[in-house]
N, C-alpha and C positions, 0 to 999 in steps of 0.2 A: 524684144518687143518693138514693132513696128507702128506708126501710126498712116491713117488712111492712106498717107502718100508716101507709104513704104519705105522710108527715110527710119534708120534705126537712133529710139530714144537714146538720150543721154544716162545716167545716172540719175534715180532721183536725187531730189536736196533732201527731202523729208517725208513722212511717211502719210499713207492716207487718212488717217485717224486725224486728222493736223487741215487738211481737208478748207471740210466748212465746220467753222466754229462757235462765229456769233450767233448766240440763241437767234436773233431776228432771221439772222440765213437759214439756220437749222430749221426754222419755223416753215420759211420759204420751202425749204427743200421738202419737208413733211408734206407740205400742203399741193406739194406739185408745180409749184408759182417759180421755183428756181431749179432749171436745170443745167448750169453749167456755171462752174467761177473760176476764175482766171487768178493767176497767182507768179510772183516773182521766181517760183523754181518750180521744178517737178516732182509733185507729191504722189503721182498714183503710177501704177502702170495700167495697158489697156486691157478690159475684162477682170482688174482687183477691183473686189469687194469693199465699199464703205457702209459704215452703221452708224445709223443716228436713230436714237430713243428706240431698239431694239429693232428697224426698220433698216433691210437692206438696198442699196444700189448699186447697180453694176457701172464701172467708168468704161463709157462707150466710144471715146474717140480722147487723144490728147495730143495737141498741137500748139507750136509759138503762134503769135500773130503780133503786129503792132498795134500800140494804142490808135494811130492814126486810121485803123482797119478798120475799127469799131463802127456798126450798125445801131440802128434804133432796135432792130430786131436781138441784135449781142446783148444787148440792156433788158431786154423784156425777160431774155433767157438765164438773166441773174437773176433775176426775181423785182425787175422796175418799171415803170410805165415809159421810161425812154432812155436814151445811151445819154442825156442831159442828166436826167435822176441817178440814173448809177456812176456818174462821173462827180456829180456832189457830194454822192455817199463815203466813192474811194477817199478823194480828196480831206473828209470831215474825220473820216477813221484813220489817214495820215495824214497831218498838219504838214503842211511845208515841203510836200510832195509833189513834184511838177509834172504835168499831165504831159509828155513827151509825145508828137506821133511818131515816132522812130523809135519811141521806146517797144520791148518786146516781152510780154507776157507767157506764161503755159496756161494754155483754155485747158479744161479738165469737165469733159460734157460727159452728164452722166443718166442711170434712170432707174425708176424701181426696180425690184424684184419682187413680184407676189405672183 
């Protein structure tokens, strides 16, 4: 499995079921409001299938990035009105977690299937 920039994935960490999990995301993801969440390992591969409340998505692209990369746009695309709100949110769901911009995430962007 390659990603856009043809560089071959790792091994996932975990499986895509694992995904997005917080009902409030799920909700996001339902409602169209969240299409992509970033995560400490790699849950999907590119073109696996995720389900949520019977509702499938296909994962359309998966890449590292660093925190320091983050757009207002990467924030709208979790499902937040700005990379300020979704850096409140990460921070509020891990206590004690230091927002690094050298740190590096897996973007996991994904879209319906209907």
């Amino acid at each position: 499995m390659t990603n856009e920039n043809s560089m071959p994935l790792p091994p996932k960490t975990c499986s895509v079921d694992r995904l997005v999990t917080l009902p409030d995301d799920v909700d996001k993801v339902l409602e169209g409001i969240k299409t992509a969440t970033r995560r400490n390992g790699r849950y999907a591969d590119i073109g696996e299938i995720m389900e949520l409340k019977d509702k499938k998505f296909r994962i359309d692209n998966v890449y590292k990035q660093k925190l320091g990369e983050l757009t207002d746009e990467d924030g709208k695309r979790e499902g937040y009105e700005s990379l300020e709100a979704y850096k409140e949110s990460i921070l509020s769901i891990h206590p004690g977690m230091p927002w690094l911009p050298e740190m590096e995430v897996w973007v996991h962007e994904f879209s319906a299937l209907e």
